[in-house]
Every structure is written in structure tokens, then in C-alpha cells.
mmCIF file of the N, C-alpha and C atoms, coordinates in Angstrom:
data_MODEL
# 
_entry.id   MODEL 
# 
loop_
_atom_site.group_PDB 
_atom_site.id 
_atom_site.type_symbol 
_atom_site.label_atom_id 
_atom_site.label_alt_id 
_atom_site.label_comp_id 
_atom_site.label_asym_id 
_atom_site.label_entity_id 
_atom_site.label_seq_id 
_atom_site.pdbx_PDB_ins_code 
_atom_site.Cartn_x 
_atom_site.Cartn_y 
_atom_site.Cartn_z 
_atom_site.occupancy 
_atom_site.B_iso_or_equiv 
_atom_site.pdbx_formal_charge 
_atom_site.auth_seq_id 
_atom_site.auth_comp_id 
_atom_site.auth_asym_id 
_atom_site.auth_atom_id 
_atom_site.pdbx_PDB_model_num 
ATOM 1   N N  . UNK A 1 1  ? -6.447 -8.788  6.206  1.00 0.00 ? 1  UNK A N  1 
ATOM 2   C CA . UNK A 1 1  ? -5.359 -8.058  5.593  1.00 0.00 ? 1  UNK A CA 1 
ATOM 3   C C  . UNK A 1 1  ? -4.197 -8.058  6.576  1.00 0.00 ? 1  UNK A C  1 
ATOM 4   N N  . UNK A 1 2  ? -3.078 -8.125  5.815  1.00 0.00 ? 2  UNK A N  1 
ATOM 5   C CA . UNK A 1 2  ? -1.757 -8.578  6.889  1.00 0.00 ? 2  UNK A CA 1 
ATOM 6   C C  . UNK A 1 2  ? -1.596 -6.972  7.064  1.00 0.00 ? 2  UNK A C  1 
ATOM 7   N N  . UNK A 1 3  ? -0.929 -7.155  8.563  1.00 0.00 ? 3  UNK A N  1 
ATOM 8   C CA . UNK A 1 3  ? 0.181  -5.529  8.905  1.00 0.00 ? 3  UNK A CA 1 
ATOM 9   C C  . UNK A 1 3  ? 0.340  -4.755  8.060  1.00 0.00 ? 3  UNK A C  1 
ATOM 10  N N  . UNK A 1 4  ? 1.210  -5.791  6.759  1.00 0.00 ? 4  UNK A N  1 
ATOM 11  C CA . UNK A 1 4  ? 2.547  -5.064  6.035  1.00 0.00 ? 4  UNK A CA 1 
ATOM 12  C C  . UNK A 1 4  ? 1.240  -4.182  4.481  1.00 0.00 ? 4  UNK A C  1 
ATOM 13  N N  . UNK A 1 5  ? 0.099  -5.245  4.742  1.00 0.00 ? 5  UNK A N  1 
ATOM 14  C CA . UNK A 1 5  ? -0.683 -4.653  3.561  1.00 0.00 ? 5  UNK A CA 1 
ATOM 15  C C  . UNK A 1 5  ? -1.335 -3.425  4.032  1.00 0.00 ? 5  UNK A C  1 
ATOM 16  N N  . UNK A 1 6  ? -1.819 -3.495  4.963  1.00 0.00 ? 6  UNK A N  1 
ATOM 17  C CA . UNK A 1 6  ? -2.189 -2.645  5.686  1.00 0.00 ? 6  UNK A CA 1 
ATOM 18  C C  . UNK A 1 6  ? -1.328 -1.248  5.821  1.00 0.00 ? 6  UNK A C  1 
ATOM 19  N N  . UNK A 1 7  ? -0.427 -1.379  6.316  1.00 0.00 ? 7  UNK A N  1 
ATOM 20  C CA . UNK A 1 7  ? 0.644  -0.191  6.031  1.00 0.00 ? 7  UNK A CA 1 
ATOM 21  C C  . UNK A 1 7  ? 1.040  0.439   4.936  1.00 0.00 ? 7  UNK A C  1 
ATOM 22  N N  . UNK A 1 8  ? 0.910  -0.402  3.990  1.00 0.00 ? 8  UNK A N  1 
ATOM 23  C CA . UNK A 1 8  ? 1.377  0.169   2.541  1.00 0.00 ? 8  UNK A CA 1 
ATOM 24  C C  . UNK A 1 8  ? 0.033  0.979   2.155  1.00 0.00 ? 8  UNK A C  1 
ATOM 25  N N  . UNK A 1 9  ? -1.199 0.503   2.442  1.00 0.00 ? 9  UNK A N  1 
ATOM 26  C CA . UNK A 1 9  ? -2.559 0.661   1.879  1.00 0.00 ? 9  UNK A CA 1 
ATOM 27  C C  . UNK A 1 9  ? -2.542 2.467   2.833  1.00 0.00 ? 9  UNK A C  1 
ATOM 28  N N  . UNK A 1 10 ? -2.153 2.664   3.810  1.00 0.00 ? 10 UNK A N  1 
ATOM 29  C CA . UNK A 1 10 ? -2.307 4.000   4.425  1.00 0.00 ? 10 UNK A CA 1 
ATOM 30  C C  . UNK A 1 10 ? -0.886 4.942   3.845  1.00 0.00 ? 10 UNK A C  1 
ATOM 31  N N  . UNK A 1 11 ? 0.683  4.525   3.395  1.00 0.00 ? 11 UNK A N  1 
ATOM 32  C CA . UNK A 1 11 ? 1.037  5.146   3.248  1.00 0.00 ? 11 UNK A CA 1 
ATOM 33  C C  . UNK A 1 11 ? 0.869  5.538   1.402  1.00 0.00 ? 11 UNK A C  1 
ATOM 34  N N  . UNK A 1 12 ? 0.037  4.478   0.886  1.00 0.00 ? 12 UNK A N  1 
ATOM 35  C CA . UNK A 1 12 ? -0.036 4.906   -0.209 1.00 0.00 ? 12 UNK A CA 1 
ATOM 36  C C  . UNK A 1 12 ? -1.279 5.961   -0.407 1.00 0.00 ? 12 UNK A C  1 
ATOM 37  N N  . UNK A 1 13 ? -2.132 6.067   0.420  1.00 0.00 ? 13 UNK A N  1 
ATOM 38  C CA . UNK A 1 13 ? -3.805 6.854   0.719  1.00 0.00 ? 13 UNK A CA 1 
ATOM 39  C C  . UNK A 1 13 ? -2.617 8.785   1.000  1.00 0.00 ? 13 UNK A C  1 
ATOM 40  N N  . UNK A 1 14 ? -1.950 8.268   2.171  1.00 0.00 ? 14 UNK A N  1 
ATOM 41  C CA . UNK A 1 14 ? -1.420 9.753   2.842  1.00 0.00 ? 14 UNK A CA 1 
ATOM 42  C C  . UNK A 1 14 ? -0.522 10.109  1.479  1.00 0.00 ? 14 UNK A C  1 
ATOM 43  N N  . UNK A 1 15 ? 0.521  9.529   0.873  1.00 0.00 ? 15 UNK A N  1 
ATOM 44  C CA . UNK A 1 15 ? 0.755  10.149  -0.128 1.00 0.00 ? 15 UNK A CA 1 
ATOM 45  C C  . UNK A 1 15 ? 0.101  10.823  -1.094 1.00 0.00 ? 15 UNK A C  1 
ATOM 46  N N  . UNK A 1 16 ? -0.863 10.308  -1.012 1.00 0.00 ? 16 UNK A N  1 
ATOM 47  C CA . UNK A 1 16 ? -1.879 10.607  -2.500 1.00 0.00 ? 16 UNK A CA 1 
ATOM 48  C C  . UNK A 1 16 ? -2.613 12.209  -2.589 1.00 0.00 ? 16 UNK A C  1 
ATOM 49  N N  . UNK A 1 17 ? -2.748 11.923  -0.827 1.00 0.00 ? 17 UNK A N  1 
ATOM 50  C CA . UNK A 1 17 ? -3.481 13.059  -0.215 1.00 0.00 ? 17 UNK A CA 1 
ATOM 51  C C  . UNK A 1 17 ? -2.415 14.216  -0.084 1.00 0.00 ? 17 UNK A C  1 
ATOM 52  N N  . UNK A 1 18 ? -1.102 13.913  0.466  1.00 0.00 ? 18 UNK A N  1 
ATOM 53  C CA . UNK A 1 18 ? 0.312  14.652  0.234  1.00 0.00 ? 18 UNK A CA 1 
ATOM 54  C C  . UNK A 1 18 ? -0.253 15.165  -1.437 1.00 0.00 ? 18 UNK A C  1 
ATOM 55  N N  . UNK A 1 19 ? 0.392  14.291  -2.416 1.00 0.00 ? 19 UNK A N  1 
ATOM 56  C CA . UNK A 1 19 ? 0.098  15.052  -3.535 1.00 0.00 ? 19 UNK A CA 1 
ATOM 57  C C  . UNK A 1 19 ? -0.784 15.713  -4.181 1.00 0.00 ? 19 UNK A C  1 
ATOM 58  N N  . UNK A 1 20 ? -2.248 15.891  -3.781 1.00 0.00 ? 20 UNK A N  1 
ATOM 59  C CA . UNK A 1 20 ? -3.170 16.303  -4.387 1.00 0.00 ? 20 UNK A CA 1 
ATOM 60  C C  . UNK A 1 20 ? -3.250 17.688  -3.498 1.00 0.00 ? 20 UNK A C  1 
ATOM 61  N N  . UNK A 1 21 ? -3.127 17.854  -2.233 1.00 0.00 ? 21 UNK A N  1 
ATOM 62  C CA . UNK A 1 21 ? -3.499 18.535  -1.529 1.00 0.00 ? 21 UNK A CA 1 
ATOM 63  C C  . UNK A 1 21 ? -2.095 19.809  -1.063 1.00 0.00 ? 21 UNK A C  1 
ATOM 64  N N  . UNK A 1 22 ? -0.831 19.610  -1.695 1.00 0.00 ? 22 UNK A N  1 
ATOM 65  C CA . UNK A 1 22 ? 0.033  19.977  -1.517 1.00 0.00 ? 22 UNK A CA 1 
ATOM 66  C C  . UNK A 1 22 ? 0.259  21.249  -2.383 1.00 0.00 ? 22 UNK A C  1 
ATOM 67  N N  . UNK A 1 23 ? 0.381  22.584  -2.644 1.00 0.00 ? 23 UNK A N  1 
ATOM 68  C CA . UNK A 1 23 ? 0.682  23.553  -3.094 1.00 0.00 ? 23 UNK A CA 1 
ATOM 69  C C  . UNK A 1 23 ? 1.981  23.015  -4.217 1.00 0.00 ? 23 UNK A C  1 
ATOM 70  N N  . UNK A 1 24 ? 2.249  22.126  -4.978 1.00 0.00 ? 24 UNK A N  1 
ATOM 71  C CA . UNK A 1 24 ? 3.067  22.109  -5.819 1.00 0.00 ? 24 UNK A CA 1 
ATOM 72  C C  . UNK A 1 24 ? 4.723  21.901  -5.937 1.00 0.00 ? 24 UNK A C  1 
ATOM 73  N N  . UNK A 1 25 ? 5.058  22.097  -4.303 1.00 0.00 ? 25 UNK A N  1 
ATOM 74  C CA . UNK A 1 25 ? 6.460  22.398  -3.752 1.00 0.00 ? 25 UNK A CA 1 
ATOM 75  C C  . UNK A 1 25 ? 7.396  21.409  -4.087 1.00 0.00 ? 25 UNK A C  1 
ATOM 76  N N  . UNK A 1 26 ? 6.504  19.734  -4.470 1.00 0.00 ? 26 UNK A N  1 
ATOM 77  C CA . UNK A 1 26 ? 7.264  18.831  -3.615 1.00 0.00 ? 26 UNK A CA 1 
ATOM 78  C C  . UNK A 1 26 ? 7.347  18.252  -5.711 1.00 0.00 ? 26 UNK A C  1 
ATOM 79  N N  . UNK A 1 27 ? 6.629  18.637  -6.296 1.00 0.00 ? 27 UNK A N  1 
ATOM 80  C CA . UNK A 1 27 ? 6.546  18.017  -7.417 1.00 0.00 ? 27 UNK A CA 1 
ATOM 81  C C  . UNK A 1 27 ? 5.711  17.075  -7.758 1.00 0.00 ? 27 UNK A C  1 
ATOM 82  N N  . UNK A 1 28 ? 5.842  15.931  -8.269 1.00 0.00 ? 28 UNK A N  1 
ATOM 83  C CA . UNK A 1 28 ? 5.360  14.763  -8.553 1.00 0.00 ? 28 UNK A CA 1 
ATOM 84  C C  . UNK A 1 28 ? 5.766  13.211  -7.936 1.00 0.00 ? 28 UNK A C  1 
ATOM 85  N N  . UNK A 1 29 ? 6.480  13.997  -6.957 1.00 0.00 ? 29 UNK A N  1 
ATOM 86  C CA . UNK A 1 29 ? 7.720  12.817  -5.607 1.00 0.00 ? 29 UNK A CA 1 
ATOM 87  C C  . UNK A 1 29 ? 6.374  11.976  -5.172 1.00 0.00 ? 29 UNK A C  1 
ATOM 88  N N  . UNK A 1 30 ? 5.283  12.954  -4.601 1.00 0.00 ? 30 UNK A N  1 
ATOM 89  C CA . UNK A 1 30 ? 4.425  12.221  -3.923 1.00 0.00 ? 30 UNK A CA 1 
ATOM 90  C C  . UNK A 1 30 ? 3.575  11.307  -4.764 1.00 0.00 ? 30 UNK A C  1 
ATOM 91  N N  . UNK A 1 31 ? 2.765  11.538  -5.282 1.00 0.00 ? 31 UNK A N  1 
ATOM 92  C CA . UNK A 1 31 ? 1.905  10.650  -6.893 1.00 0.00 ? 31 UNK A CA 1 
ATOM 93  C C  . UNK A 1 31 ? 2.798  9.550   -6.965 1.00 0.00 ? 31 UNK A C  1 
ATOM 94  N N  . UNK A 1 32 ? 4.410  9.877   -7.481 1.00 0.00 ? 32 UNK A N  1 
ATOM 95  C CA . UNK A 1 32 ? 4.983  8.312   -7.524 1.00 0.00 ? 32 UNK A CA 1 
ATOM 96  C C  . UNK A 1 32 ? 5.396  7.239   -6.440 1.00 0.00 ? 32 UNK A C  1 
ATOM 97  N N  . UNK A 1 33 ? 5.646  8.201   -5.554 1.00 0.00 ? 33 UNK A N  1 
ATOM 98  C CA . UNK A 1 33 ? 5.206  6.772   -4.117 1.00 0.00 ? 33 UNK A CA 1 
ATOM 99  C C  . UNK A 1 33 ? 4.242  6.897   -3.709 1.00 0.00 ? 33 UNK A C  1 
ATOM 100 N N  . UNK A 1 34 ? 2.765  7.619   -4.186 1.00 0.00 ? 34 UNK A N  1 
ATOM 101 C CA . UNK A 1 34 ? 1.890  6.665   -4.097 1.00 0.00 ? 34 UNK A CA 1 
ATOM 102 C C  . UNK A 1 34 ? 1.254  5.632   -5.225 1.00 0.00 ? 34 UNK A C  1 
ATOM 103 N N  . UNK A 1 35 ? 1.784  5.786   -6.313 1.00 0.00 ? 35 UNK A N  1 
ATOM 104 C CA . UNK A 1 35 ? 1.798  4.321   -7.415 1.00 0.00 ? 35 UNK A CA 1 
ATOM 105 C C  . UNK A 1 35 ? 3.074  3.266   -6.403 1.00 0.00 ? 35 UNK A C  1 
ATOM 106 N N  . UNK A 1 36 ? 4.082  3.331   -6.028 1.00 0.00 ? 36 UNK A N  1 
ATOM 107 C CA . UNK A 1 36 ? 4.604  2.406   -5.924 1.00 0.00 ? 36 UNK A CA 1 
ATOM 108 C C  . UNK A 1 36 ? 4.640  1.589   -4.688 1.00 0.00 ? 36 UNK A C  1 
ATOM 109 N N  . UNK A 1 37 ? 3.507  3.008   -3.196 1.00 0.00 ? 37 UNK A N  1 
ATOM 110 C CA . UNK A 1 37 ? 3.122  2.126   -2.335 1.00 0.00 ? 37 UNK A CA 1 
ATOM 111 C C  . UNK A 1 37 ? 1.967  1.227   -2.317 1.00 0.00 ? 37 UNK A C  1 
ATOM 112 N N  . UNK A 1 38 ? 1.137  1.368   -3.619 1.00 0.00 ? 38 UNK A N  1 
ATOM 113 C CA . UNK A 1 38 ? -0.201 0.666   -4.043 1.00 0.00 ? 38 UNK A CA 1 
ATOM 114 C C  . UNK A 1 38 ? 0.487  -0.430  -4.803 1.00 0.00 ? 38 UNK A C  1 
ATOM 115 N N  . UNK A 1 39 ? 1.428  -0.491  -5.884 1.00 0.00 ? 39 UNK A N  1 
ATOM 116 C CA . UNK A 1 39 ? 1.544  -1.734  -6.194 1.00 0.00 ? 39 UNK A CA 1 
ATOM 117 C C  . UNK A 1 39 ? 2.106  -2.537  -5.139 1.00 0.00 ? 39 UNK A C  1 
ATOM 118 N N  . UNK A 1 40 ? 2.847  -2.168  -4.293 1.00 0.00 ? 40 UNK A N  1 
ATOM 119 C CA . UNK A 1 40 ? 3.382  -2.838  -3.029 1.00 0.00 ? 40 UNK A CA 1 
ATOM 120 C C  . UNK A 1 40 ? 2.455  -3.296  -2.196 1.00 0.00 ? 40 UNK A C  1 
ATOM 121 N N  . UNK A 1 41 ? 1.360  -3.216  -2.287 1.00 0.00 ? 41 UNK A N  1 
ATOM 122 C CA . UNK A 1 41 ? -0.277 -3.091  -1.320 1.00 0.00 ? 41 UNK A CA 1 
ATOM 123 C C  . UNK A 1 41 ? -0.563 -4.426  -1.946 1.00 0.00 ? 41 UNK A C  1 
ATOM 124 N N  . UNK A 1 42 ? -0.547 -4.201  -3.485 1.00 0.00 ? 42 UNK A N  1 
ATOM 125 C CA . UNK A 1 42 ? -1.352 -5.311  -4.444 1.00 0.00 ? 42 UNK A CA 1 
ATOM 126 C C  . UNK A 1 42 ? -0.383 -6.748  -4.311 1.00 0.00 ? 42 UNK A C  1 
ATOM 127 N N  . UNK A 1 43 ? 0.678  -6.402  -4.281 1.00 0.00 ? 43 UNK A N  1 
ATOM 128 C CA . UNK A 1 43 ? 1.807  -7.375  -4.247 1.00 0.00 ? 43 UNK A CA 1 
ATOM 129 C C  . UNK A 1 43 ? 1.362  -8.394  -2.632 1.00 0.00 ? 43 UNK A C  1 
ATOM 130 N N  . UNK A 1 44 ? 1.034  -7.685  -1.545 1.00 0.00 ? 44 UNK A N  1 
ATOM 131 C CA . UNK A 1 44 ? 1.186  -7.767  -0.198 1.00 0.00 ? 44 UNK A CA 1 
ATOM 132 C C  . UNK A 1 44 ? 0.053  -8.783  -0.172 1.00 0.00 ? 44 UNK A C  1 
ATOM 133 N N  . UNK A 1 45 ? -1.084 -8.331  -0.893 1.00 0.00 ? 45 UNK A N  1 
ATOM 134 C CA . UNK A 1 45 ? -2.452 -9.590  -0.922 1.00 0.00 ? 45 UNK A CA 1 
ATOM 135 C C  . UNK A 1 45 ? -2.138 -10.095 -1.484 1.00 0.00 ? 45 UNK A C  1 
ATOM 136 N N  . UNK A 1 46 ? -1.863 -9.795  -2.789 1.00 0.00 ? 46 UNK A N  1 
ATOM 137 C CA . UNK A 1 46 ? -1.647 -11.408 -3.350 1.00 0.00 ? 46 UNK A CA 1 
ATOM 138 C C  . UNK A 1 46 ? -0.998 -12.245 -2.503 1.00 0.00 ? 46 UNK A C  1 
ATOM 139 N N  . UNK A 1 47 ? 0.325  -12.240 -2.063 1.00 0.00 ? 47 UNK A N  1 
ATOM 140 C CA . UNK A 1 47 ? 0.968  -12.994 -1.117 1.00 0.00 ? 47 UNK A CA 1 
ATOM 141 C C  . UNK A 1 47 ? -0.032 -13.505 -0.280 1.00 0.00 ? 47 UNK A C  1 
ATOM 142 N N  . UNK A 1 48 ? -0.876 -12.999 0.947  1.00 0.00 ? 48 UNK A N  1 
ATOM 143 C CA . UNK A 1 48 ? -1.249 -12.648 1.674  1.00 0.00 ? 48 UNK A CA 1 
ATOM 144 C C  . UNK A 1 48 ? -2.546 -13.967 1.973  1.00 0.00 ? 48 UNK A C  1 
ATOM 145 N N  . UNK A 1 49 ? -3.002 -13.896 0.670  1.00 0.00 ? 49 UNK A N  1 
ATOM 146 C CA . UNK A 1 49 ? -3.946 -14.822 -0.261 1.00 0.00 ? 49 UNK A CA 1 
ATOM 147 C C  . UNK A 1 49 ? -3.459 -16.603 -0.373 1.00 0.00 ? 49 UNK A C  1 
ATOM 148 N N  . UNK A 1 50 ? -2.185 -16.104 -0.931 1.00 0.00 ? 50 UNK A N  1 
ATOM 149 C CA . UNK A 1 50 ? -1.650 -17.056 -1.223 1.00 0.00 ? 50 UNK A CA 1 
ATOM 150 C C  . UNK A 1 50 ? -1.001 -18.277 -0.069 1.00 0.00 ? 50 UNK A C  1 
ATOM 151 N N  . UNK A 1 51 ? -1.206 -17.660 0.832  1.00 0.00 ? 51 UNK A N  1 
ATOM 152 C CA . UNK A 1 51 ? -0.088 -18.529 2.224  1.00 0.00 ? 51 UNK A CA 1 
ATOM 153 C C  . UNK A 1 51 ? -1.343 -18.615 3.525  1.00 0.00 ? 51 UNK A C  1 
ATOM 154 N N  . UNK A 1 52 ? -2.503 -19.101 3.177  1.00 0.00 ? 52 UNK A N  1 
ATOM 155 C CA . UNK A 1 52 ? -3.654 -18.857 4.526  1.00 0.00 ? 52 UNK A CA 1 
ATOM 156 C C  . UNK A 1 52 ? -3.563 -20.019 5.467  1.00 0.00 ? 52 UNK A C  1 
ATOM 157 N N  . UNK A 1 53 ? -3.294 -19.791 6.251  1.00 0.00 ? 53 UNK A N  1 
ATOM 158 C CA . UNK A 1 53 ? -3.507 -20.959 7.654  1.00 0.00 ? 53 UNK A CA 1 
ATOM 159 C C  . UNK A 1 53 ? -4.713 -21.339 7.409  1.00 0.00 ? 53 UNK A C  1 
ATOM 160 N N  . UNK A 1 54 ? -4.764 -22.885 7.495  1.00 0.00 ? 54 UNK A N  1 
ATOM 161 C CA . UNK A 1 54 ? -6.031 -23.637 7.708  1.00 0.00 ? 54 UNK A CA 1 
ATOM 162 C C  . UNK A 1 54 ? -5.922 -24.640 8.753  1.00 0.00 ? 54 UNK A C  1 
ATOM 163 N N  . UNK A 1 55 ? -6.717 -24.120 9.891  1.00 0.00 ? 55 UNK A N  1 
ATOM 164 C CA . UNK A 1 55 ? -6.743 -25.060 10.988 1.00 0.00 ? 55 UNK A CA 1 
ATOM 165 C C  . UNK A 1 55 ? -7.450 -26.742 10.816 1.00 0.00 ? 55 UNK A C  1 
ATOM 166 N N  . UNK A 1 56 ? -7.598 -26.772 9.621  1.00 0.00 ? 56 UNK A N  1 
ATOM 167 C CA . UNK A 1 56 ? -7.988 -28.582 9.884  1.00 0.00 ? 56 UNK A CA 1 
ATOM 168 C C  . UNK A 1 56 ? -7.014 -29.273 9.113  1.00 0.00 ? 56 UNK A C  1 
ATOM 169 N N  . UNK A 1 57 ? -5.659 -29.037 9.204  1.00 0.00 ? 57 UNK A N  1 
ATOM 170 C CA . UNK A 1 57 ? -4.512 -29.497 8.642  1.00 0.00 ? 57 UNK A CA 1 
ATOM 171 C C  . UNK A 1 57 ? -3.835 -30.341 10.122 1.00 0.00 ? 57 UNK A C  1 
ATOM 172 N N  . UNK A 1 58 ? -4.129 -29.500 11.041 1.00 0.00 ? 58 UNK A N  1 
ATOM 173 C CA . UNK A 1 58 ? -3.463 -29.978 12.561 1.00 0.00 ? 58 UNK A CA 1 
ATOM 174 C C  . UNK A 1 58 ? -4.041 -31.306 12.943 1.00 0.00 ? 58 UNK A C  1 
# 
């Protein structure tokens, strides 16, 4: 898993946890960046998938 998937995959987890675990204050802010740091996650592998170094090309 690259960096960038990786990063999205924790800030979309801490949001989630932000929103579920949050007394109500913040609204529904958190829930939607964490849908839009998970599709950004899903986006990141696919890419991720798509572009693999293969060392018997050299």
C-alpha cells in the first residue's frame, strides 16, 4: 500500500471515529469526510495496482 493510500485509509478510520464518538457538536462534517477520505483510499489502490514495478523489465 502506497503512503498516500495509507494516509487516506487512517484519516478516513479517525474521522469515522471523530463522528461516531463525538457528542453531536460538529454535525455530520465528520461521516462526510470520512466517505470522501475512503473513496480517495479506493481511488489510491486502484492506481496503486495499476502502475507496479517489475524488476525483470531491467
Amino acid at each position: 500500500m502506497s503512503k498516500i493510500a495509507f494516509g487516506l485509509l487512517m484519516l478516513a478510520l479517525l474521522s469515522l471515529a471523530l463522528g461516531l464518538f463525538s457528542q453531536d457538536e460538529l454535525g455530520n462534517t465528520p461521516l462526510i469526510a470520512a466517505i470522501v477520505f475512503f473513496a480517495g483510499w479506493l481511488v489510491a489502490r486502484a492506481l496503486g495496482r495499476r502502475f507496479k514495478f517489475d524488476p525483470q523489465l531491467r
